[in-house]
C-alpha positions in Angstrom: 19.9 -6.0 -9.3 16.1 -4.8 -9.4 14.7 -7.6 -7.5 17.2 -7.5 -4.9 16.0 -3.9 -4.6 12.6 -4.9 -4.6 13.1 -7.2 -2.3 14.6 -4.6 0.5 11.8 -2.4 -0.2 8.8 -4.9 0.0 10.8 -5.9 3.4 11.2 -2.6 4.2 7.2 -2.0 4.0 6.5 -5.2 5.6 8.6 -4.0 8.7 7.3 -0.3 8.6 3.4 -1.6 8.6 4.0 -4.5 11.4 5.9 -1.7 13.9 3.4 0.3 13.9 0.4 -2.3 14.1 -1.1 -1.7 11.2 -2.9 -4.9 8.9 -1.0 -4.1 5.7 -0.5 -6.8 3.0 2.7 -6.2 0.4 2.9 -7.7 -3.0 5.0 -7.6 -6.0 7.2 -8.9 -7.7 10.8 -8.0 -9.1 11.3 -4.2 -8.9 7.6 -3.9 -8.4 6.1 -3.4 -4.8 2.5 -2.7 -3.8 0.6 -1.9 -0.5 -2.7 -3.1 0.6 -4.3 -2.3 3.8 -6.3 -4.9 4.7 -6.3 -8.2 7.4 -7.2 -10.7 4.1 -3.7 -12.3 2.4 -4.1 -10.8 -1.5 -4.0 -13.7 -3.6 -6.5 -12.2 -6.9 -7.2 -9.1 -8.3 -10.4 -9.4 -6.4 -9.2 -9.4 -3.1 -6.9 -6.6 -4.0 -9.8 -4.5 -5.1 -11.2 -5.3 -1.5 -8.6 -3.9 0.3 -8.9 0.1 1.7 -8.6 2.2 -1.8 -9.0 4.9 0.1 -6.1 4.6 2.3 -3.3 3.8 0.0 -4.9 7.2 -1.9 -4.2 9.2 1.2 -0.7 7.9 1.7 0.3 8.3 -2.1 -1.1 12.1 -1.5 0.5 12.8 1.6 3.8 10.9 0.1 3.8 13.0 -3.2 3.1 16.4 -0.6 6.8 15.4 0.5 8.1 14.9 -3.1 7.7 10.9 -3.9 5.7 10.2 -6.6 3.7 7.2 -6.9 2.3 6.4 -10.7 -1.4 6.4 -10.3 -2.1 3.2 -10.6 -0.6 3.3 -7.3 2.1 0.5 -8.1 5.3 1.7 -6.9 8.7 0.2 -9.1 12.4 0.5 -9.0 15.0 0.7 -11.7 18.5 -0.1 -11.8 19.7 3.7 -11.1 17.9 3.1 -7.7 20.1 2.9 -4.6 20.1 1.3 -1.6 20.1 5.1 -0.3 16.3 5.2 -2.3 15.0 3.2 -0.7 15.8 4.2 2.5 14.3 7.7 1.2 11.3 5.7 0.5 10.9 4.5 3.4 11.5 7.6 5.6 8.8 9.4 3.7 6.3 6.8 4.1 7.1 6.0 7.3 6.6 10.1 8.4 3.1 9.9 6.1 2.2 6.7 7.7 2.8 8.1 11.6 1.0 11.5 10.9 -2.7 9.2 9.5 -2.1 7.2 12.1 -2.3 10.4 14.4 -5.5 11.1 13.0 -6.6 7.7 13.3 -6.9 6.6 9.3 -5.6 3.1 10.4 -8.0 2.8 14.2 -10.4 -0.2 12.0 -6.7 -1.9 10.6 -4.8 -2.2 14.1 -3.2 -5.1 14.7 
């Protein structure tokens, strides 16, 4: 059940990031789901590291400032009492954090 949630949420991201132009790369595995913003496919820790640490620190801040909380390692995870209803939550509250950086211009060097 996990990965099939983990699936719709690494989905999810993928669609978020690509409609609004932004050069976003999403990992994970299983219940676990990651975001990196950068134009380079992640394929090491390495290139990981590479991608904007900043940004995905703004979004987790401006996510947890409308009550989702993101461990700080900054990997985000499901369980099995997640619903499909979560991630929909998820998604709504990073797609609202997303449009207000991009408002500011936090993504103008990552437009696709």
């Amino acid at each position: 059940y996990t990965n099939g949630i983990g699936d719709l949420i690494r989905d999810g991201l993928r669609r978020l990031y690509r409609e609004r132009g932004i050069a976003a790369q999403v990992t994970g595995i299983g219940s676990i789901f990651h975001v990196h913003f950068t134009r380079e496919p992640v394929t090491d820790a390495r290139t990981a590291c590479d991608a904007d640490q900043g940004l995905i620190t703004e979004l987790h801040r401006r996510a947890l400032d409308r009550g989702l909380y993101f461990y700080q390692g900054r990997l985000g995870w499901l369980s099995a009492v997640h619903s499909g209803d979560d991630i929909g939550y998820t998604l709504d509250i990073i797609g609202a954090a997303v449009d207000e950086m991009l408002e500011k211009g936090a993504f103008d060097a990552l437009r696709l």
